[in-house]
VOGU-3710 file (C-alpha; in Angstrom, 3 decimals, decimal comma):
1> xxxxxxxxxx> -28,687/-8,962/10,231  -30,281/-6,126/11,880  -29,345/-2,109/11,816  -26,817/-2,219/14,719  -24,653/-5,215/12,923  -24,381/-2,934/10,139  -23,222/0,459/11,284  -20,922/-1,427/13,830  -19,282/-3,250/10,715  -19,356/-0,320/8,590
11> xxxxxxxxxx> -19,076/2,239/11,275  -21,368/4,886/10,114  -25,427/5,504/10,867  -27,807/4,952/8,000  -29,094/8,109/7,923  -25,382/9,301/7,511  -25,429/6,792/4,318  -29,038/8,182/2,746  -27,505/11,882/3,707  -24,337/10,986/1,787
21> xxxxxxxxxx> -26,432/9,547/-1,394  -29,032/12,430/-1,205  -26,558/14,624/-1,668  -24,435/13,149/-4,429  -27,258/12,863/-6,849  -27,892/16,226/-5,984  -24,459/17,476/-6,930  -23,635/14,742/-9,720  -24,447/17,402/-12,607  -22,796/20,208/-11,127
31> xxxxxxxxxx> -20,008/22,724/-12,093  -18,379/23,171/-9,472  -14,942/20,970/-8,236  -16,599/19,732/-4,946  -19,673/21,311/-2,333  -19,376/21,329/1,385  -22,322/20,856/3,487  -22,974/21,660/7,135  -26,597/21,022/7,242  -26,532/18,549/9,668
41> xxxxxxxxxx> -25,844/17,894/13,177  -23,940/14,318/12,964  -21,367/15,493/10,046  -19,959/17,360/7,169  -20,220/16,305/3,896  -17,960/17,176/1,339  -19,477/16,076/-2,421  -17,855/15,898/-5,661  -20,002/16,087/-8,494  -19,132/13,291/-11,583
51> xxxxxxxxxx> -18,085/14,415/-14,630  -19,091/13,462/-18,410  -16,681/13,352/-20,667  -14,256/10,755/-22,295  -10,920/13,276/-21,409  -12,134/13,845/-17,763  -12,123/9,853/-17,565  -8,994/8,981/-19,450  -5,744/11,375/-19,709  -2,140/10,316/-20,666
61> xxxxxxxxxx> -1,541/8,086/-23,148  -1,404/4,976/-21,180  -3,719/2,140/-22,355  -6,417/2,227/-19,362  -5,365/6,006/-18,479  -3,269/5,244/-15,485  -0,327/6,741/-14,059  2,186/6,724/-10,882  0,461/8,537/-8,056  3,769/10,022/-7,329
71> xxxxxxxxxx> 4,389/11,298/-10,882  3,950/15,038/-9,903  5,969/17,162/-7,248  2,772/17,619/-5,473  1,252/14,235/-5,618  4,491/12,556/-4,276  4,121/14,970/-0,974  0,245/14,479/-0,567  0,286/10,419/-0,793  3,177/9,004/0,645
81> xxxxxxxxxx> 1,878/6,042/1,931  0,740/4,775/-1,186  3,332/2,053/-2,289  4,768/-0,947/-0,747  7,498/-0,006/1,948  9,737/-3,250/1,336  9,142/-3,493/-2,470  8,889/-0,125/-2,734  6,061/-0,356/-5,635  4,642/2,622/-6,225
91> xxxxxxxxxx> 0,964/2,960/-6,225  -1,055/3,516/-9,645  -4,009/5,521/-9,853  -6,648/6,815/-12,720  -4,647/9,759/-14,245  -7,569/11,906/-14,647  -8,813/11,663/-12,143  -5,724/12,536/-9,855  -5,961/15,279/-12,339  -9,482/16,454/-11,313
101> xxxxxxxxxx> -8,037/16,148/-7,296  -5,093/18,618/-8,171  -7,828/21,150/-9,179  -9,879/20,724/-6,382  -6,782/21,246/-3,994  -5,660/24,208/-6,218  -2,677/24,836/-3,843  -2,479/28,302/-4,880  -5,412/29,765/-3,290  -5,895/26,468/-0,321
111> xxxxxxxxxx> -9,355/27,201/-0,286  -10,412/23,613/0,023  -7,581/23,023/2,675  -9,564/25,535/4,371  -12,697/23,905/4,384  -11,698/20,486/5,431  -9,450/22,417/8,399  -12,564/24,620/9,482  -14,664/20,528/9,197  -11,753/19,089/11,475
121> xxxxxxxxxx> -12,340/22,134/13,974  -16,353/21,322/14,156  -15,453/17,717/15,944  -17,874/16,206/13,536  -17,063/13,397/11,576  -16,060/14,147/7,828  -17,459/12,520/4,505  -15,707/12,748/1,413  -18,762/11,577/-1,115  -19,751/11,377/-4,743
131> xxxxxxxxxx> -21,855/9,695/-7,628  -20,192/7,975/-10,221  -16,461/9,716/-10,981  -17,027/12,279/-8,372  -16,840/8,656/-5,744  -13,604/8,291/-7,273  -12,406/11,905/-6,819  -13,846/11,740/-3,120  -11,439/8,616/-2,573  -8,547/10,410/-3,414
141> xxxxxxxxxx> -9,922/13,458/-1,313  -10,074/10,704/1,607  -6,649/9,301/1,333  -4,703/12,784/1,027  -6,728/13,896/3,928  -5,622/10,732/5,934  -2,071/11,085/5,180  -2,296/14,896/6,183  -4,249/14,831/9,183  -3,527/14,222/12,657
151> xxxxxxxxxx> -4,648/10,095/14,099  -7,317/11,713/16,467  -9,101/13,595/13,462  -8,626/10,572/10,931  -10,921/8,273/12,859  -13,951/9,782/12,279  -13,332/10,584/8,216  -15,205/8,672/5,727  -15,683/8,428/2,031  -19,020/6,490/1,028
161> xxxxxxxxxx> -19,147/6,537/-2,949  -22,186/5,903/-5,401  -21,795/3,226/-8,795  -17,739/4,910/-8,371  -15,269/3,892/-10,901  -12,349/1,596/-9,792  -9,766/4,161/-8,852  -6,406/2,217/-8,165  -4,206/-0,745/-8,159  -3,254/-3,877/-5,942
171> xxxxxxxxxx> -0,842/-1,479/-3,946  -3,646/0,893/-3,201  -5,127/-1,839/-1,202  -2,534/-3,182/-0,160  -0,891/0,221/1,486  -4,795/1,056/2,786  -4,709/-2,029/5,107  -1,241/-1,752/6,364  -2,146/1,806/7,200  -5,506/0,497/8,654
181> xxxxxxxxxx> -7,464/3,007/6,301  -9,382/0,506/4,339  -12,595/0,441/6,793  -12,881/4,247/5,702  -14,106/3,610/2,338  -17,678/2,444/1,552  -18,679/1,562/-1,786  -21,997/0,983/-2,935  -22,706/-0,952/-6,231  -25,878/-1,740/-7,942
191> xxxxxxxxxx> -25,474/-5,186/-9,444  -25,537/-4,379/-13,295  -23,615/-0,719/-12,786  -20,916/-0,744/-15,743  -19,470/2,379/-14,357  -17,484/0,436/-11,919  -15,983/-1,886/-14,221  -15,221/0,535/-17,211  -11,885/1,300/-15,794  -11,431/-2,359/-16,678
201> xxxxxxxxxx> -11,478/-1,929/-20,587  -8,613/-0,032/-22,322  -9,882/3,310/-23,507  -8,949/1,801/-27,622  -11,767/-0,705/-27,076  -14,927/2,240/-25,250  -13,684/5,601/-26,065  -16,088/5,798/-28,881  -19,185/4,151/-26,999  -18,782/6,240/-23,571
211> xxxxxxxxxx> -19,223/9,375/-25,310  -22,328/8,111/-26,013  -23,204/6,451/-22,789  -21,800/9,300/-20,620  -23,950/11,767/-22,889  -26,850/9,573/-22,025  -26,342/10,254/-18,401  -26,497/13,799/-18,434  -28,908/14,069/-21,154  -31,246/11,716/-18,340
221> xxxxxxxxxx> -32,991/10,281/-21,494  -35,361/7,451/-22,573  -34,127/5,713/-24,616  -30,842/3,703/-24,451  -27,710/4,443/-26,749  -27,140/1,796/-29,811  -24,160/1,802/-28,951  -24,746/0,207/-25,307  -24,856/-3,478/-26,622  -20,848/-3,242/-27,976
231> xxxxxxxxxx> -20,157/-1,001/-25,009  -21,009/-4,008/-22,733  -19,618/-6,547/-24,648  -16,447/-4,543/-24,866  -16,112/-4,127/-20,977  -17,446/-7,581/-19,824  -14,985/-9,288/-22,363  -11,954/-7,268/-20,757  -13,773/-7,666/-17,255  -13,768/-11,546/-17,825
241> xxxxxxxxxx> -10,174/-11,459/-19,024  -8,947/-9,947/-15,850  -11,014/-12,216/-13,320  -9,969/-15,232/-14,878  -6,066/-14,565/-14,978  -7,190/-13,422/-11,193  -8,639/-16,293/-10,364  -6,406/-18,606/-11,909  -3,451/-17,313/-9,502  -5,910/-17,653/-6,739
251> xxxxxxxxxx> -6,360/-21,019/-7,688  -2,608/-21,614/-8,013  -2,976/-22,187/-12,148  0,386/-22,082/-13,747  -0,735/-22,005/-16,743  1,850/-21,188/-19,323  -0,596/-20,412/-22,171  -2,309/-18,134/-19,482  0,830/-16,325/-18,564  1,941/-15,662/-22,090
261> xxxxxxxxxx> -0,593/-14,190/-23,588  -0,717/-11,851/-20,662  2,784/-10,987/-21,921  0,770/-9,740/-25,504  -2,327/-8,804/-23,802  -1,957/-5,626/-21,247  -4,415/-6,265/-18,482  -6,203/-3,520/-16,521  -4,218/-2,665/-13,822  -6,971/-1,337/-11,270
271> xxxxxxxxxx> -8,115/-3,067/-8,139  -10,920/-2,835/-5,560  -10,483/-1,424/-2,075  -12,357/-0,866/1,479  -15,686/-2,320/1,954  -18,156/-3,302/-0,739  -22,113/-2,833/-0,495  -23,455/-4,442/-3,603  -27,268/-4,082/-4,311  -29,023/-6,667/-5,849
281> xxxxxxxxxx> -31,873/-4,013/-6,680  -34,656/-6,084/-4,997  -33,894/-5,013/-1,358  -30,820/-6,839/-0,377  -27,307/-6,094/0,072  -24,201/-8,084/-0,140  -21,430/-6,823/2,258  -18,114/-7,931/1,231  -14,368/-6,249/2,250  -11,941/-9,176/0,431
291> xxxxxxxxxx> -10,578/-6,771/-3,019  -10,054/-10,278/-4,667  -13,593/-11,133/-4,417  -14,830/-8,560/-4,734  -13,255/-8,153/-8,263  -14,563/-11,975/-9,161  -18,107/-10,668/-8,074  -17,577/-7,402/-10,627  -17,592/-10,054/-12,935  -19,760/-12,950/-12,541
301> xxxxxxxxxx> -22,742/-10,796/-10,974  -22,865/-9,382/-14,276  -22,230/-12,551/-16,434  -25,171/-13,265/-19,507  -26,841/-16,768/-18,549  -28,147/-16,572/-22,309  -27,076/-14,633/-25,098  -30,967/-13,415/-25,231  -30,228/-11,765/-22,455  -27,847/-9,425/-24,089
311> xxxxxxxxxx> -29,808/-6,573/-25,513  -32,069/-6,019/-21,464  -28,513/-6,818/-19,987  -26,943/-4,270/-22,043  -29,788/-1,753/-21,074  -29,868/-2,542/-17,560  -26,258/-1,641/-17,303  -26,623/1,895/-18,201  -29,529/1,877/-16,273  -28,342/0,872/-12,911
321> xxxxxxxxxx> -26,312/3,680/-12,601  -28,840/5,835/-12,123  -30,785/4,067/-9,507  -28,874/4,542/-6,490  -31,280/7,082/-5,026  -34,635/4,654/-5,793  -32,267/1,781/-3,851  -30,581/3,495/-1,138  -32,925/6,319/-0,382  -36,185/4,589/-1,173
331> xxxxxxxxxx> -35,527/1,138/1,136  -34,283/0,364/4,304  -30,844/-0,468/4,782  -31,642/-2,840/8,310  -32,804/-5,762/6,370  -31,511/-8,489/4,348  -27,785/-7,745/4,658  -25,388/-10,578/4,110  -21,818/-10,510/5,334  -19,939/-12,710/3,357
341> xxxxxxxxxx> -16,887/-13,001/5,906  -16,089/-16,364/5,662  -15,231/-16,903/2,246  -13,507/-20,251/1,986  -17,013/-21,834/3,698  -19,352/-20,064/0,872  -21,618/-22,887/-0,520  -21,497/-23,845/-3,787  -25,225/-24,476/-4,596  -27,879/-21,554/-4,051
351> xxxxxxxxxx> -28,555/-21,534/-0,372  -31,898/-18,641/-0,843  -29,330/-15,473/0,926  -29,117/-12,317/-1,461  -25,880/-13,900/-3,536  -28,778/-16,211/-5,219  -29,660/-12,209/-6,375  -26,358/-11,439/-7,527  -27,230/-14,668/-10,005  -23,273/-16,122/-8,579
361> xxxxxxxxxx> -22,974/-19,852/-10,209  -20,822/-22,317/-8,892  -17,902/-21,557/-10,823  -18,667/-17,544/-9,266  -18,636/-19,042/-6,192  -15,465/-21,228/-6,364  -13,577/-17,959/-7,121  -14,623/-16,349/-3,973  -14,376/-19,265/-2,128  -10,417/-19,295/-3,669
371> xxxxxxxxxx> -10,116/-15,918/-2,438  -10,942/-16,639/0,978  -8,658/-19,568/0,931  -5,642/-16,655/-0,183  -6,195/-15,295/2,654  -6,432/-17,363/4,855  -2,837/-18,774/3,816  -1,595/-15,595/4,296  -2,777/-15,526/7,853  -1,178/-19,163/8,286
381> xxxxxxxxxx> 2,094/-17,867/6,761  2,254/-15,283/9,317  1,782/-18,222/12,192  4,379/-19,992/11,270  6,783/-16,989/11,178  5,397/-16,031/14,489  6,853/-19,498/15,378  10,226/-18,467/14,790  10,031/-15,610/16,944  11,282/-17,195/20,110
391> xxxxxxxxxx> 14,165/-18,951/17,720  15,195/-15,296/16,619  15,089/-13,872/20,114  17,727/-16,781/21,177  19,764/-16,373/18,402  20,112/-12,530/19,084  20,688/-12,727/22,647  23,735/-14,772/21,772  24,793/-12,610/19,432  24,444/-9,663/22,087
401> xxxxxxxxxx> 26,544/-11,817/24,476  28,945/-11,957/21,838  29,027/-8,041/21,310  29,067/-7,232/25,168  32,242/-9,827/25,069  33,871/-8,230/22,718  33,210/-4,257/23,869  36,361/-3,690/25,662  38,322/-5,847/23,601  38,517/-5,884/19,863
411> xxxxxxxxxx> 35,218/-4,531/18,877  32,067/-6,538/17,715  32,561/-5,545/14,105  36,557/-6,276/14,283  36,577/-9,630/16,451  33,913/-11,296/14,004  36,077/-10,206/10,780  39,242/-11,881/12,619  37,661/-14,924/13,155  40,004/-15,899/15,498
421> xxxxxxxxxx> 38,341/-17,884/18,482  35,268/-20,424/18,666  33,057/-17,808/19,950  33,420/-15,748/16,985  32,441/-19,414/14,603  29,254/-19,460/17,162  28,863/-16,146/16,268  28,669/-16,811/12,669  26,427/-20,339/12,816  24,080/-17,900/14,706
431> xxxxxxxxxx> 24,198/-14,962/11,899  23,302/-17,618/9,240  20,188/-19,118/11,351  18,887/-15,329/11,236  19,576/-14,564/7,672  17,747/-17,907/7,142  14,274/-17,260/8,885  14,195/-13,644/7,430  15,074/-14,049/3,590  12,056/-16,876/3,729
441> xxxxxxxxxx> 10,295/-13,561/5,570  11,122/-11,395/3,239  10,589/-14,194/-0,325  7,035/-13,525/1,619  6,817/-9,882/1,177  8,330/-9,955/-1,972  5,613/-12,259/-3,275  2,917/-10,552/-1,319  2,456/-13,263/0,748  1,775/-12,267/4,045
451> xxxxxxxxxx> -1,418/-10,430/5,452  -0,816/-6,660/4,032  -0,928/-5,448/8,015  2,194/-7,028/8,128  4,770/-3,998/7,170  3,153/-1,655/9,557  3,112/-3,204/12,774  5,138/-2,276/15,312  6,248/-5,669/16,966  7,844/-6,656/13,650
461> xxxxxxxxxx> 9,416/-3,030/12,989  11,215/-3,150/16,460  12,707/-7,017/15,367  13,616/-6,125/12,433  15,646/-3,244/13,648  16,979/-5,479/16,839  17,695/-7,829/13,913  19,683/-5,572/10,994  21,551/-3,667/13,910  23,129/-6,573/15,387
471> xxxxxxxxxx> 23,322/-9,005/12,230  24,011/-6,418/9,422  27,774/-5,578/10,974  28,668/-9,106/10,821  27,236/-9,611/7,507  29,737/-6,819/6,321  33,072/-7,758/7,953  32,263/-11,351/6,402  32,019/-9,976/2,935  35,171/-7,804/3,233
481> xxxxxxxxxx> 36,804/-10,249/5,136  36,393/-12,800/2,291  37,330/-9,404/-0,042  33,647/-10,119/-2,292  34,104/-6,346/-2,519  37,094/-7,163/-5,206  34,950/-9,689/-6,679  31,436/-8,066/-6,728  31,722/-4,471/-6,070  31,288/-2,458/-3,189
491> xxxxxxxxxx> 28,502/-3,980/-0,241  25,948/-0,894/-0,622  25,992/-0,898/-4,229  25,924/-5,117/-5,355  26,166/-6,770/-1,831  23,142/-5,705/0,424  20,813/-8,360/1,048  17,078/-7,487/0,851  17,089/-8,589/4,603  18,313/-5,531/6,019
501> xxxxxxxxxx> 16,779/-3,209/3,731  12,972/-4,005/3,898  13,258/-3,615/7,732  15,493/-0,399/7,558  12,664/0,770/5,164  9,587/-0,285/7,774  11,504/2,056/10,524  12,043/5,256/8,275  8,172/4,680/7,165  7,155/4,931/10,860
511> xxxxxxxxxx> 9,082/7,538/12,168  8,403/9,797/8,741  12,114/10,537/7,702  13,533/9,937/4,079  14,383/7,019/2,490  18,299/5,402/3,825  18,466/8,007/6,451  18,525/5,064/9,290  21,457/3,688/7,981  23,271/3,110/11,266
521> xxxxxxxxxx> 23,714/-0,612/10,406  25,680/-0,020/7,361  28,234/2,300/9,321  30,783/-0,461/8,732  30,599/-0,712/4,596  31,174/2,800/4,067  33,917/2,688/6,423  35,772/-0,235/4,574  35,051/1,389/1,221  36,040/5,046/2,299
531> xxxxxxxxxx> 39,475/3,121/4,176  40,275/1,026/0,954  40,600/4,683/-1,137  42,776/6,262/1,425  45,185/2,740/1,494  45,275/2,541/-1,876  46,099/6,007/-2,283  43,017/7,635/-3,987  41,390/10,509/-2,883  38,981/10,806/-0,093
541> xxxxxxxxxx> 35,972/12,400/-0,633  34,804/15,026/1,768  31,108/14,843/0,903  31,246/10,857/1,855  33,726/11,531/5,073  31,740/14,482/6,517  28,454/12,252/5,784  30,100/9,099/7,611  31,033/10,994/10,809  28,209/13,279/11,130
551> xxxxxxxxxx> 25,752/9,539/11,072  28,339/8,273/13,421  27,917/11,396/16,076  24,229/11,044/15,520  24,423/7,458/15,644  26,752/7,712/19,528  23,859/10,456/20,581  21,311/7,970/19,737  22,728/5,405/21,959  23,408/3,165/18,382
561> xxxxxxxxxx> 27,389/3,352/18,454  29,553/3,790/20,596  33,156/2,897/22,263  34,177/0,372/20,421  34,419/2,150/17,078  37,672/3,219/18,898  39,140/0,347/20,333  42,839/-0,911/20,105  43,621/-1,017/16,083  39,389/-1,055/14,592
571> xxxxxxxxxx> 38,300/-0,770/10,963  37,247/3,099/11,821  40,740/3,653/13,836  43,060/3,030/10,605  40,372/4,654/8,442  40,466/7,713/11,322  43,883/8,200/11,144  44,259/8,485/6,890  41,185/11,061/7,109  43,634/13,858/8,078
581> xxxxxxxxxx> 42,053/17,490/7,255  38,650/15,600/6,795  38,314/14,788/10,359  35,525/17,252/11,934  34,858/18,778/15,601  31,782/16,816/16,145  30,871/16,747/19,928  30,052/13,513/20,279  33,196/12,091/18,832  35,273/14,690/20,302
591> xxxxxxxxxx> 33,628/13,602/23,911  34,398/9,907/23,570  38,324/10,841/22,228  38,816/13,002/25,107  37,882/10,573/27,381  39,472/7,540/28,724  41,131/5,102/26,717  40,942/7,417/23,497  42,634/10,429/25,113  45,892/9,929/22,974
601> xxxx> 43,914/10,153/19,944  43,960/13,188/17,364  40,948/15,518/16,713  43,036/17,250/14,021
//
């Protein structure tokens, strides 16, 4: 494909690309934490140099040095987006390196915050850049500056990364494409390059044969390290372990022997992300953005055919990381590029495109072809939820109908806990139809099932808000009607369904405020729970009371509650009149009491 197919699917010039490399070999030896660059006209570079020791690669004492990214004060406030919003799984990143970032941000003095500010001024775009571990510094550089910076600035950043060490886990990915971030990172990869895959050995099984190899690379020398054979064999083996347990769950393999000895034997837990350029070192480039294949072709591009091979394999590993200026700077980047979109329709058999130069066998290409299949289900899953859609819709609008029947009478919340009438058994057959189509949703999510876009998009957060507002009540005054609470414990502590909590999540992720501040739709629980103390004599507290009435004044502002909390003999009315000194002067209440209907009733 030619030049203009390339920078549209990548979204950044060539020259941009050769600057980018020219520059991180330049800077992979140096002292200093990162360089900016201003030398050209099209962008700024920011580079982080690698760096070459066995500490500055590993830190902690976790097997394959990894820890939560939100383990630190400062690290939970520079990468919030980085876990699953329903799950909540937190992300996992390379401890040391997160390490290395913390320097290089060195909040103390903001120098760096400085630079990347005065970059954002220049209208240029921005590229975060490195060789080696200074790639996987520059990714973490990139994601703290996406979740700082304003949308219009973060379309133009970039980080392009050189033979970079994987950096993160599944959730990385994952929370990159729901965020849409993933097309801003660019990793190149020669073909035998062990740096990318080291991360994939436990630090037991290297530590003693990287100090060697990384030695090597700074020491630029002739002559291989001994040591590189068992340094190979060490991280293919591990390598191979991971891809196959991969692959087996892409293949749907329930293999019990499989799945325990995963139990005795801890896996890697870091994943590739964004876009991957893999160099075959003849010319050619293999463009692939699927993390699952991606991993498979970490693997199997690197595979022995013969064990002859393994002494020039071995060597050729530690060589290719050092020849990413002879193939990026010394070649054209407009030829020979495959795009290997279609993954499910790979051929098996050697069809002459550059994968024949990536040396992928059949079984190689099975895996990726499994991997396309994965997603593609997940697309498929989200059709037939789509589907459902216009079910959902009917199924609230009755429910509305029943809520705007109810306004002046009983209450929605107090009518459907009666259970009185017909309308209010309609009500109910329609609550359960919902709370059917969106736990199979949410089994999804929970399961990672659906395309990772799926959390973030705003059709699905505005349903799923429609949907807990208007179902959640009803799920309450059924629980306490049928006293579970006695049974089971209080609703917000052993009775919330997942259903209403993913999508309560999705809304406080978009809107940026902290986790179970939006929860108008669970107004009703702590109203039961705060009422049951004051009947039963106990003691009110005025931390939960205070809490419950300022949410329902900012809940009436909001246009979320409103006159029905107060009608005839409600939940909140017998619950309002044992709160006594707790009872506060908050406007909106007070404006709906002194009006109307609720005149008679007490501020006091």
């Amino acid at each position: 494909m030619d030049s203009e197919t390339l920078v549209k699917k990548i979204g950044i010039s060539e020259e941009l690309i050769k600057k980018s490399c020219s520059l991180s070999w330049k800077d992979q030896f140096s002292k200093e934490l990162y360089h900016v660059d201003k030398s050209s006209s099209d962008a700024v570079f920011i580079v982080f140099p690698g760096s070459w020791t066995v500490k500055e690669w590993f830190s902690g004492d976790q097997a394959f040095g990894e820890t939560k990214i939100n383990s630190k004060d400062w690290s939970k406030k520079a990468f919030p987006s980085m876990r699953s919003i329903g799950n909540d799984d937190v992300a996992i990143v390379n401890q040391a390196f997160l390490e290395r970032f913390e320097l290089v941000l060195n909040l103390k003095d903001s120098k760096f915050l400085e630079e990347v500010k005065s970059a954002e001024s220049g209208n240029k775009p921005i590229i975060f850049t490195g060789h080696s571990s200074g790639g996987a510094v520059a990714v973490l550089a990139t994601i703290w500056f996406l979740e700082q910076s304003p949308k219009e600035y973060t379309g133009t950043a970039k980080c392009v990364t050189f033979g970079s060490p994987l950096v993160g886990d599944y959730i990385v990915s994952h929370a990159l494409k729901r965020e849409k971030w993933s097309e801003h990172f660019i990793h190149f990869v020669m073909r035998y390059d062990i740096v990318p895959r080291i991360l994939l050995a436990p630090r037991s099984s290297i530590e003693q044969q990287l100090e060697h190899v990384l030695h090597f690379f700074t020491a630029n020398g002739d002559h291989y390290p001994r040591e590189s054979i068992e340094f190979y064999t060490n991280v293919m083996r591990n390598t191979s372990a991971l891809a196959s347990h991969a692959a087996c769950k892409l293949m749907g393999n329930t293999n019990l022997l499989l799945e325990t000895l995963t139990n005795f034997t801890k896996l890697s837990p870091y994943r590739p992300f964004g876009t991957y350029i893999f160099c075959t070192g003849n010319g050619k480039l293999v463009h692939l953005d699927n993390p699952e294949a991606v991993l498979q072709l970490l693997f199997f591009s690197c595979q022995l055919s013969h064990e002859n091979e393994m002494e020039a394999t071995a060597g050729s590993c530690i060589k290719a990381h050092l020849d990413y200026k002879t193939e990026v700077l010394g070649r054209s980047l407009k030829e020979n590029v495959v795009f290997v979109d279609r993954l499910e329709e790979l051929p098996l058999a050697p069809d002459g495109s550059a994968l024949d130069d990536l040396g992928l066998s059949t079984r190689g290409r099975l895996c990726l072809r499994a991997a396309g299949e994965l997603e593609k289900q997940k697309q498929k899953n989200r059709e037939q939820i789509d589907r459902k859609k216009a079910e959902m819709e009917e199924g609230m609008k009755g429910l509305e109908e029943y809520r705007t029947f109810n306004a002046q009478k009983v209450g929605y919340y107090d009518a459907f806990k009666k259970q009185n009438e017909k309308r209010d058994f309609d009500a109910n057959v329609r609550r359960l139809v919902l709370a059917g189509i969106w736990d199979e949703i949410i089994e999804m999510l929970k399961r990672y099932d659906l395309p990772d876009e799926f959390e973030g998009e705003d059709n699905w957060i505005e349903l799923g808000t429609k949907f807990r507002r208007l179902v959640e009540p009803l799920d309450i005054a059924n629980y306490y009607r049928h006293a579970k609470n006695e049974d089971t414990g209080a609703y917000m502590i052993k009775g919330r369904p997942r259903r209403y909590r993913y999508p309560q999540r999705w809304l406080e992720k978009k809107v940026g405020l902290e986790r179970d501040t939006c929860g108008e739709s669970c107004f009703w629980a702590e109203v039961e729970e705060l009422l049951k103390l004051a009947s039963n004599g106990g003691k009110v507290d005025e931390t939960r009371a205070k809490k419950l009435q300022e949410g329902l004044a900012r809940w009436i502002e909001q246009g979320v509650a409103g006159e029905e909390v107060f009608l005839g003999d409600s939940t909140f009315l017998k619950l309002w009149d044992e709160l006594g000194r707790l009872k506060l002067q908050q406007e909106s209440i007070r404006t709906l009491i002194d009006t109307g209907m609720f005149a008679n009733l007490s501020v006091a």
